[in-house]
DSSP file (Angstrom, degrees, kcal/mol; ACC not computed):
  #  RESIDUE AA STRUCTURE BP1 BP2  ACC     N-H-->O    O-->H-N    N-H-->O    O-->H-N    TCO  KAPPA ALPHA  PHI   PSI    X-CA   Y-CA   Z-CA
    1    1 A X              0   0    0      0, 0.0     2,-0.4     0, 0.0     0, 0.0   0.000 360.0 360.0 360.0 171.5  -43.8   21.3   -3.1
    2    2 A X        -     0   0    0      2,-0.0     2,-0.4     0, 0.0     0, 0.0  -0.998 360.0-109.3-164.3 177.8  -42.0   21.4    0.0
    3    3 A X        -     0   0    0     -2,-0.4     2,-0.2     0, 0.0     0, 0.0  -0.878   9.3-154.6-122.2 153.5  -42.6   22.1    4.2
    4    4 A X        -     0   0    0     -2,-0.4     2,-0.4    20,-0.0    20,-0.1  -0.744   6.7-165.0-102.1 153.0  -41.6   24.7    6.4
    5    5 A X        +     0   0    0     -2,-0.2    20,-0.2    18,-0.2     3,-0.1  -0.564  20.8 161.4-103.8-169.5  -41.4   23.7   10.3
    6    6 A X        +     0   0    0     -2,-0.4    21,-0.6    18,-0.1    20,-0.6  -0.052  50.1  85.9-152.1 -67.7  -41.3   26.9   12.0
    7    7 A X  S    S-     0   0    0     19,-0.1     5,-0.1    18,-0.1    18,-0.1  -0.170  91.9-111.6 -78.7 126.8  -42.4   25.5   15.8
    8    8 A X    >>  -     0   0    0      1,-0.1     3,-0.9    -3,-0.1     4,-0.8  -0.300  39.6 -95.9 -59.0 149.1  -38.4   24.2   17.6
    9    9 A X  T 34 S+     0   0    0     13,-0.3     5,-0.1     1,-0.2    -1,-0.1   0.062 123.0  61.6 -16.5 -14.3  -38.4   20.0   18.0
   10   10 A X  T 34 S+     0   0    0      3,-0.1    -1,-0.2    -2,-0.0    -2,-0.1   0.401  95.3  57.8-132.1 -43.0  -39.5   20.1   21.6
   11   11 A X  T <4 S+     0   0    0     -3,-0.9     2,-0.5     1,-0.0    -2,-0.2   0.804  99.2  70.4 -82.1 -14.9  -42.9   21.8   20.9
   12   12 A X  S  < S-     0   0    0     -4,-0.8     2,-0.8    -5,-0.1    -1,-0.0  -0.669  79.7-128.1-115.8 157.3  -44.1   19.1   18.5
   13   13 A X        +     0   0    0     -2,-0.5     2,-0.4     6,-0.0    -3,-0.1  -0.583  49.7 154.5 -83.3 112.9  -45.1   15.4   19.2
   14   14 A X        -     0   0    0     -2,-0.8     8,-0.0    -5,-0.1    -2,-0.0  -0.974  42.6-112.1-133.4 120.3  -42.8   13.4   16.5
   15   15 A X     >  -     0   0    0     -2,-0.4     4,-3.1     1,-0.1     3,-0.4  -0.319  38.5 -97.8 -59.1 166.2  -41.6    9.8   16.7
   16   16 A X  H  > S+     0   0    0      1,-0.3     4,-1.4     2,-0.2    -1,-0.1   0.764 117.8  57.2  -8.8 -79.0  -38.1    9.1   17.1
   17   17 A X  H  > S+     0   0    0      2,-0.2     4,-1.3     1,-0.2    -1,-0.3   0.918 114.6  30.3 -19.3 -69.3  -37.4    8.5   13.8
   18   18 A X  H  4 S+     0   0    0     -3,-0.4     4,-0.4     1,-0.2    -2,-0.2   0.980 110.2  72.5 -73.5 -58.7  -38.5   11.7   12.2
   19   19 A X  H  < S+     0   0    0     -4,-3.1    -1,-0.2     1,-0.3    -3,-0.2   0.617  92.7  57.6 -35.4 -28.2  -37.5   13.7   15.5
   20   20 A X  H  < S+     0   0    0     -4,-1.4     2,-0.4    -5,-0.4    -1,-0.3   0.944 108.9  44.0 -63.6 -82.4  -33.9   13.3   14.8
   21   21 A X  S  < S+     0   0    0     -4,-1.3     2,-0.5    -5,-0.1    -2,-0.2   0.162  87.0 115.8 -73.9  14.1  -34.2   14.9   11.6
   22   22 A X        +     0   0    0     -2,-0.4     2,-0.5    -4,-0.4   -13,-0.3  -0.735  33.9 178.4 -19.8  95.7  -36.3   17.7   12.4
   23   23 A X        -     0   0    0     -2,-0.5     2,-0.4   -15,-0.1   -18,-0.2  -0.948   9.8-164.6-132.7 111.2  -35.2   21.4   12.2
   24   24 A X    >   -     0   0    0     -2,-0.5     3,-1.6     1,-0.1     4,-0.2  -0.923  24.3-126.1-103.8 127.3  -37.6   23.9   13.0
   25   25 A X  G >> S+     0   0    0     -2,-0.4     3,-4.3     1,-0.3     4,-1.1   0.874 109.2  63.7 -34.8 -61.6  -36.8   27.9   11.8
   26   26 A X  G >4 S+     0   0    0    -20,-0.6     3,-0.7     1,-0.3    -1,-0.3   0.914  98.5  53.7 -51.0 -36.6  -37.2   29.0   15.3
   27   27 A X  G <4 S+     0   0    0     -3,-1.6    -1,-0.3   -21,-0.6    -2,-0.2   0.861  99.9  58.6 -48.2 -31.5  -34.5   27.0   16.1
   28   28 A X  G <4 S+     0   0    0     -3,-4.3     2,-0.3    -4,-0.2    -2,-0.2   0.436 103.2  58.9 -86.7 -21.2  -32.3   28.6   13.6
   29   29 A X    <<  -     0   0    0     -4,-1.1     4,-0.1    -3,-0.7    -1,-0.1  -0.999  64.4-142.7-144.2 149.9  -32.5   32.2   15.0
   30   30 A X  S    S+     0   0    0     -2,-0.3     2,-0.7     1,-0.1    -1,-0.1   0.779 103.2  67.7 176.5 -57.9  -31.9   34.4   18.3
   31   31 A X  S    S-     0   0    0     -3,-0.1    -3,-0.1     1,-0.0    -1,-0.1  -0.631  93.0-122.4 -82.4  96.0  -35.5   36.1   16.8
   32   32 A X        -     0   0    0     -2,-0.7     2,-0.3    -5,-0.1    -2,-0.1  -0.459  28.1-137.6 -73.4 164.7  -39.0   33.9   16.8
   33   33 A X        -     0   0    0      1,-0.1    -7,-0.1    -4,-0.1     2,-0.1  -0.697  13.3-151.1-101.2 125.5  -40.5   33.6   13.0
   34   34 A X        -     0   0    0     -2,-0.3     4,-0.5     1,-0.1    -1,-0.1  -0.250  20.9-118.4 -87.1-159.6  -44.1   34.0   12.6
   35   35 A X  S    S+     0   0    0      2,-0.2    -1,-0.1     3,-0.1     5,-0.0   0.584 113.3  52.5-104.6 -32.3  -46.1   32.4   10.0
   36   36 A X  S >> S+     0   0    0      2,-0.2     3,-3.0     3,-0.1     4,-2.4   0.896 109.9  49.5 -76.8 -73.4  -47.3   35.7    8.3
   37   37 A X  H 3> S+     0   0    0      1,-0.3     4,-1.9     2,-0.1     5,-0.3   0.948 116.2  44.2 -43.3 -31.4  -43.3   37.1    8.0
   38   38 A X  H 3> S+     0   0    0     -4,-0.5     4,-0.7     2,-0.2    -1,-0.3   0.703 115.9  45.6 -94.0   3.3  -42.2   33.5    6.3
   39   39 A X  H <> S+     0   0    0     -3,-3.0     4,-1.2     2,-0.1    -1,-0.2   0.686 117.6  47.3 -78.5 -34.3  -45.7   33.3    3.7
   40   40 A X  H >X S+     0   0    0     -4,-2.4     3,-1.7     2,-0.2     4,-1.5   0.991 112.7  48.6-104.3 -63.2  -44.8   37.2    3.0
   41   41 A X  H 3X S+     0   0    0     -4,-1.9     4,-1.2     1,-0.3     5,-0.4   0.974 116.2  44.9 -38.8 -94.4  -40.7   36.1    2.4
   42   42 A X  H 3< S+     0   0    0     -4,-0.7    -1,-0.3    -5,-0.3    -2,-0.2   0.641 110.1  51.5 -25.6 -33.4  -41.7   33.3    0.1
   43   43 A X  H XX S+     0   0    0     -3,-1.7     4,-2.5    -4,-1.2     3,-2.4   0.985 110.5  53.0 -63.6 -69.2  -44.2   35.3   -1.9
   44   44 A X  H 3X S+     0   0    0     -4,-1.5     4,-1.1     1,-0.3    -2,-0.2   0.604 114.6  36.3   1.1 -68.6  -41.6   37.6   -2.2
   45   45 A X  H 3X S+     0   0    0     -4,-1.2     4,-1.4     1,-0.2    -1,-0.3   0.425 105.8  64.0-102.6  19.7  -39.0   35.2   -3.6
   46   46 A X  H <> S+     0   0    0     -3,-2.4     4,-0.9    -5,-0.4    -2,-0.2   0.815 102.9  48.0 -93.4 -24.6  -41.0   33.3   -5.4
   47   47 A X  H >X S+     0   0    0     -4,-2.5     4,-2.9     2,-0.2     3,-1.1   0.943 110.9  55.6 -73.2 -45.5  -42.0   36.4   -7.9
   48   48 A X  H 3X S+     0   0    0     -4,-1.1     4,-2.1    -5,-0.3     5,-0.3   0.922 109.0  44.9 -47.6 -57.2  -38.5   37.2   -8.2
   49   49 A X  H 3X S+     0   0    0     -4,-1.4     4,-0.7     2,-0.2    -1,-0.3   0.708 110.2  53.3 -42.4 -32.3  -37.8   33.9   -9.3
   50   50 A X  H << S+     0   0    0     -3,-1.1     3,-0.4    -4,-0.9    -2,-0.2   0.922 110.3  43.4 -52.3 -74.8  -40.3   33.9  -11.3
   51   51 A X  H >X S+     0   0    0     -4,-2.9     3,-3.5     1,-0.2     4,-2.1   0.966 112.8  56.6 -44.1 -63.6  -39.4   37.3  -13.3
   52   52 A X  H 3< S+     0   0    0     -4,-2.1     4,-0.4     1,-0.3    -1,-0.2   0.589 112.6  40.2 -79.2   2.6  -35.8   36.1  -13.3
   53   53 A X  T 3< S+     0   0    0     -4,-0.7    -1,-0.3    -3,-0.4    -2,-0.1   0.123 112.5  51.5-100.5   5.1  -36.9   32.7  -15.2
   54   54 A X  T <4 S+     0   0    0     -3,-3.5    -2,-0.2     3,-0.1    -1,-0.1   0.328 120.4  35.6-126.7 -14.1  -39.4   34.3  -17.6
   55   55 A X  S  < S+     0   0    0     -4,-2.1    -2,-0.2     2,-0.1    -3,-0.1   0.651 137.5  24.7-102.7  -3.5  -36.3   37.2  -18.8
   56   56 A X  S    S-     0   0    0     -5,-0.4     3,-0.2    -4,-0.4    -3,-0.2   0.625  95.2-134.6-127.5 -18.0  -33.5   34.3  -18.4
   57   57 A X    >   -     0   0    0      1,-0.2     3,-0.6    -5,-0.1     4,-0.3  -0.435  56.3 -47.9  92.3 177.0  -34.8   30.6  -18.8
   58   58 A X  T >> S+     0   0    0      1,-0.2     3,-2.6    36,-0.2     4,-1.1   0.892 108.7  94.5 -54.5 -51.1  -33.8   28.0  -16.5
   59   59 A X  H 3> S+     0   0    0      1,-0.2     4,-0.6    -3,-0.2    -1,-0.2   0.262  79.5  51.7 -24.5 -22.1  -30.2   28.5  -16.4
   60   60 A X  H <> S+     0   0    0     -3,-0.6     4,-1.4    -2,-0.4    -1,-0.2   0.757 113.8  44.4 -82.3 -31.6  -29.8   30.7  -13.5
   61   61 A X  H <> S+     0   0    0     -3,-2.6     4,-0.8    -4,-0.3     5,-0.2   0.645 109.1  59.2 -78.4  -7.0  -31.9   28.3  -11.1
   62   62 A X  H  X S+     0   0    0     -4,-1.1     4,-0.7     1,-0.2    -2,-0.2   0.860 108.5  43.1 -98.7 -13.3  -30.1   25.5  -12.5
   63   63 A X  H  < S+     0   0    0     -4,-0.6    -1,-0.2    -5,-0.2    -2,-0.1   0.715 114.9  47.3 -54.4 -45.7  -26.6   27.0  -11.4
   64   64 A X  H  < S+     0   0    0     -4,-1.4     4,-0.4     1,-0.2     3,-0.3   0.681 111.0  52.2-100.7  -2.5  -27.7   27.9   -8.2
   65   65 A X  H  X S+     0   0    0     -4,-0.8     4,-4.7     2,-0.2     3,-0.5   0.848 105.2  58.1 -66.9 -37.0  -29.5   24.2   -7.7
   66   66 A X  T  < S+     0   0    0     -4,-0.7    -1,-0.2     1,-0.3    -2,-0.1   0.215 111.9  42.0 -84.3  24.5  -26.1   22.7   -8.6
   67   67 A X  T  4 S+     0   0    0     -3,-0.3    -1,-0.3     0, 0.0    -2,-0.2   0.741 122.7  34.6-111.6 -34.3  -24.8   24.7   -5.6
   68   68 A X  T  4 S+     0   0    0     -3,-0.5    -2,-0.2    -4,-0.4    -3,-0.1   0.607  87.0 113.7-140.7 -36.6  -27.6   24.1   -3.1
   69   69 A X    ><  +     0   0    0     -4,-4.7     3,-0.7     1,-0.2    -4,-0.0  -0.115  35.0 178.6 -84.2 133.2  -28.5   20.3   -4.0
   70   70 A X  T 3  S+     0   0    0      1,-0.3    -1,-0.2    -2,-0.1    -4,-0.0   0.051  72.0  75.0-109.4  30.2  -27.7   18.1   -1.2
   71   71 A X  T >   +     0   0    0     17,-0.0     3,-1.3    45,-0.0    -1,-0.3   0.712  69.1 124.2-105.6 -54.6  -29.0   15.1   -3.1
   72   72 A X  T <  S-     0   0    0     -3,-0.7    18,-0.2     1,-0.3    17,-0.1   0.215  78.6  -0.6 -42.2 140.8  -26.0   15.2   -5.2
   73   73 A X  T 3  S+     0   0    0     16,-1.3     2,-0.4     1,-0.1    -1,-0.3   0.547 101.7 117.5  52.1  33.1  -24.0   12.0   -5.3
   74   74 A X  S <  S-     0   0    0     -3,-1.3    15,-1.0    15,-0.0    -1,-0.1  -0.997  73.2 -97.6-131.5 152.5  -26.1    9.9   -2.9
   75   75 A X        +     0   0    0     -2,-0.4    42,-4.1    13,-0.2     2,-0.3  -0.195  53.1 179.0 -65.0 116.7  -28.0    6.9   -3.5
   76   76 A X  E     -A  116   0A   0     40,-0.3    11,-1.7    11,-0.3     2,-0.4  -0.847  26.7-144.3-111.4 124.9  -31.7    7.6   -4.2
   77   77 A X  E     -AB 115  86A   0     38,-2.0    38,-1.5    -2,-0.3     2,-0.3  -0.895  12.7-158.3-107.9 165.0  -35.0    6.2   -5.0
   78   78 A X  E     -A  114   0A   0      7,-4.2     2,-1.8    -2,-0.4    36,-0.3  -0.766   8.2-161.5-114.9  92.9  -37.8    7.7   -7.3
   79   79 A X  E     +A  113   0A   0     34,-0.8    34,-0.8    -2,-0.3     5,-0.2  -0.489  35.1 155.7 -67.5  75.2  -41.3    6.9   -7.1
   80   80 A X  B >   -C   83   0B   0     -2,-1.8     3,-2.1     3,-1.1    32,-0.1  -0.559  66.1 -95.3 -81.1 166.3  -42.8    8.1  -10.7
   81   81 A X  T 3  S+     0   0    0     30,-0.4     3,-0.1     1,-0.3    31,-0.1   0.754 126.6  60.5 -41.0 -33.4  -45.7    7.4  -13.0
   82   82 A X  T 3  S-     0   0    0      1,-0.2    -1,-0.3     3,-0.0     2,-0.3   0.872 122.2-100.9 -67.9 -26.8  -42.8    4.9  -14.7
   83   83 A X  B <   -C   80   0B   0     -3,-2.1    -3,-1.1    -5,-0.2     2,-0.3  -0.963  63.6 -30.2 142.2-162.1  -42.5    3.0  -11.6
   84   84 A X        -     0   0    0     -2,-0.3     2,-0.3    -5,-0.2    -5,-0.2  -0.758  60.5-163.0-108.6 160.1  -39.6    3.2   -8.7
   85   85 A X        -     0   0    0     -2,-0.3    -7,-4.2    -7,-0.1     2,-0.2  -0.945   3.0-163.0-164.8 118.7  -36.5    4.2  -10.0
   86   86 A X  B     +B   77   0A   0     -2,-0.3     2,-0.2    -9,-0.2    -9,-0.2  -0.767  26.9 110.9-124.5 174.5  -33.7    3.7   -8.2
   87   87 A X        -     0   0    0    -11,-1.7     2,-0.4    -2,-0.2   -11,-0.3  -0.871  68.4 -63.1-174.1-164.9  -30.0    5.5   -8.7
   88   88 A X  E     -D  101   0C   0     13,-1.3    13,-1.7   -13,-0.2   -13,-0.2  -0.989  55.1-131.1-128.3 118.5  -27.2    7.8   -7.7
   89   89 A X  E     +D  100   0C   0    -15,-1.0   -16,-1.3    -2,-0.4    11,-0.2  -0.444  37.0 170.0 -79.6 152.1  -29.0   11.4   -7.9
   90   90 A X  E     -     0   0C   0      9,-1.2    10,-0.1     1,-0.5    -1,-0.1  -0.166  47.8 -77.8-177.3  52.4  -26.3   13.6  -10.1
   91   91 A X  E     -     0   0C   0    -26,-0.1     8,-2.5     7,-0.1    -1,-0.5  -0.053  54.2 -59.3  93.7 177.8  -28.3   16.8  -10.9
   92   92 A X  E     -D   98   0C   0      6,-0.3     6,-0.2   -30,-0.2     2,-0.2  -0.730  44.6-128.0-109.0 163.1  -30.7   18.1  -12.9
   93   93 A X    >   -     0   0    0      4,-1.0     3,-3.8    -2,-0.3     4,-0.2  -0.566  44.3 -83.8-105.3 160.6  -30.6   18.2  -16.7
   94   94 A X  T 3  S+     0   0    0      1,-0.3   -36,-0.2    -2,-0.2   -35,-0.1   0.392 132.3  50.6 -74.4  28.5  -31.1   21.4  -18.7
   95   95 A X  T 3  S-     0   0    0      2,-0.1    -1,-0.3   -37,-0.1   -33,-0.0  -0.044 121.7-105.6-121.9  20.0  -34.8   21.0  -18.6
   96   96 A X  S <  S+     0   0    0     -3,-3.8     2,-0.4     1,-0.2    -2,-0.1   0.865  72.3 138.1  66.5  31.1  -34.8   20.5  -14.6
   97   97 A X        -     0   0    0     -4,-0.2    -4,-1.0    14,-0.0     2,-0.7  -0.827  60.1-107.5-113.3 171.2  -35.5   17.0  -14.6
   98   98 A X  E     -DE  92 109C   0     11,-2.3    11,-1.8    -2,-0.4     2,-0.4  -0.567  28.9-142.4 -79.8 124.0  -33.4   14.9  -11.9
   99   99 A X  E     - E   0 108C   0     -8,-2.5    -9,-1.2    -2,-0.7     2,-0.4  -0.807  13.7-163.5 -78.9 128.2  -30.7   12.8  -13.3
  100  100 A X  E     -DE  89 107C   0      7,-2.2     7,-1.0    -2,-0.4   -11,-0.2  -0.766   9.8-145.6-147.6  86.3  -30.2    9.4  -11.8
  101  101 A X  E     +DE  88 106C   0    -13,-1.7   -13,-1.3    -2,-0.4     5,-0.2  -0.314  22.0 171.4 -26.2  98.5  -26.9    7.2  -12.3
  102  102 A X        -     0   0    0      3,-3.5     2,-0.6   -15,-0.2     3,-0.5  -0.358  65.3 -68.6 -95.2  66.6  -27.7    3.3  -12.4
  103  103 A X  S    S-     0   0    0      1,-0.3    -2,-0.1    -2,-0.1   -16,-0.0  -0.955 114.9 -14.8 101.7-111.6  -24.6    1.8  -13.4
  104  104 A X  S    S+     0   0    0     -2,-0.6    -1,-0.3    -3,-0.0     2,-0.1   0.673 118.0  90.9 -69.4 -47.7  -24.1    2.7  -16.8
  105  105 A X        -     0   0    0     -3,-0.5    -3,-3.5    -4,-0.1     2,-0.5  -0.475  62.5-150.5 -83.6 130.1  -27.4    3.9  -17.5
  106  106 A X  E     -E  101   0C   0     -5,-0.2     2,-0.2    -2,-0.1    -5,-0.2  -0.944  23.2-172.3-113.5 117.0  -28.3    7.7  -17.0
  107  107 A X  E     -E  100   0C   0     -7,-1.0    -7,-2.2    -2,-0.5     2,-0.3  -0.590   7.8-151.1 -98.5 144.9  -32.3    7.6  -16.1
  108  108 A X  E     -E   99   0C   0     -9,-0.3     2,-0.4    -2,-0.2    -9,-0.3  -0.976   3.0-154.2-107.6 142.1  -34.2   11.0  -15.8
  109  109 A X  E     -E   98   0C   0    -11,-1.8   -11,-2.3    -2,-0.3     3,-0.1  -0.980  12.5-177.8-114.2 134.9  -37.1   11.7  -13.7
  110  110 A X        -     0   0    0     -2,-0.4     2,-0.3     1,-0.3    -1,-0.1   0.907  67.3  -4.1 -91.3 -52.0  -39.5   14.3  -14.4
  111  111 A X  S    S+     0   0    0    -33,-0.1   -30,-0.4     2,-0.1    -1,-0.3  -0.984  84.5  71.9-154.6 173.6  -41.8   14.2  -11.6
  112  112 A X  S    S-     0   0    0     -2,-0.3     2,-0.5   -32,-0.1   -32,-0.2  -0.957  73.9 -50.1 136.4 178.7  -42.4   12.3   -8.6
  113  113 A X  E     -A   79   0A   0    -34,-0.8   -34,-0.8    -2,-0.3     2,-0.3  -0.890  43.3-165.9 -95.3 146.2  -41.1   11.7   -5.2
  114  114 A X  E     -A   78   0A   0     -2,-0.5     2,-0.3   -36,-0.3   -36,-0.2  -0.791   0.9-162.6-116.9 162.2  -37.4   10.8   -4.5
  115  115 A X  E     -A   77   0A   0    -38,-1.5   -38,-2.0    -2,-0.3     2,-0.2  -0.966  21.8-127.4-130.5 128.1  -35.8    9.4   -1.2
  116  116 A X  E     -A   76   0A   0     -2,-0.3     2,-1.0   -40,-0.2   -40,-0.3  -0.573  28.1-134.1 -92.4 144.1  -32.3    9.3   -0.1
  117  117 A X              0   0    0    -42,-4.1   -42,-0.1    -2,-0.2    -1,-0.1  -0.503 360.0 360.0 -82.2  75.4  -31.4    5.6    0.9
  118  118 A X              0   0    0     -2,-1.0    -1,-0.1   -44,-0.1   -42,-0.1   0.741 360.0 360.0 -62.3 360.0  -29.8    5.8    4.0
């Protein structure tokens, strides 16, 4: 899963904390976004994705993850079903699960939450 904000840093009540890292769409463009146009955009790419993953396999999201994933090289924890699991995040494997460096040892996680460790 993931969140959208849409409504700018200034319209919503956040502590400190989180308020730094806050990016709301309307921020991002000249044009505000309504709620309907960015449901109707998702739907949108989410079939596409869909077709291009049921005529190609993973491989095409898993190229254009290892472009996009901003995880990559930084120190990480994982809360899964095994337990916390904690690492250097270093991609997905060719089944999509998250790869996680600890020393020597290369951990995957399937599902779960992760957290970057600032």
């Amino acid at each position: 899963g993931y969140g959208l904000n849409l409504k700018s840093a200034q319209n919503v009540v956040l502590n400190d904390e989180i308020k730094s890292l806050y990016v709301g769409m309307n921020e991002l463009s000249d044009a505000p976004t309504s709620i309907d146009a960015c449901i109707e955009l998702i739907l949108e790419e989410l079939e596409a994705g869909i077709a291009t993953w049921s005529q190609e396999g993973l491989a095409p999201t898993l190229d254009y993850w290892k472009s996009a994933d901003a995880l990559n090289g930084k120190t990480v924890q994982a809360q899964s079903g095994d337990g916390q699991i904690r690492g250097t995040a270093c991609g997905l494997d060719s089944e999509g699960r998250l790869m996680l460096k600890d020393g020597e040892t290369l951990k995957v996680v399937d599902s779960g939450e992760v957290f970057e460790i600032r």
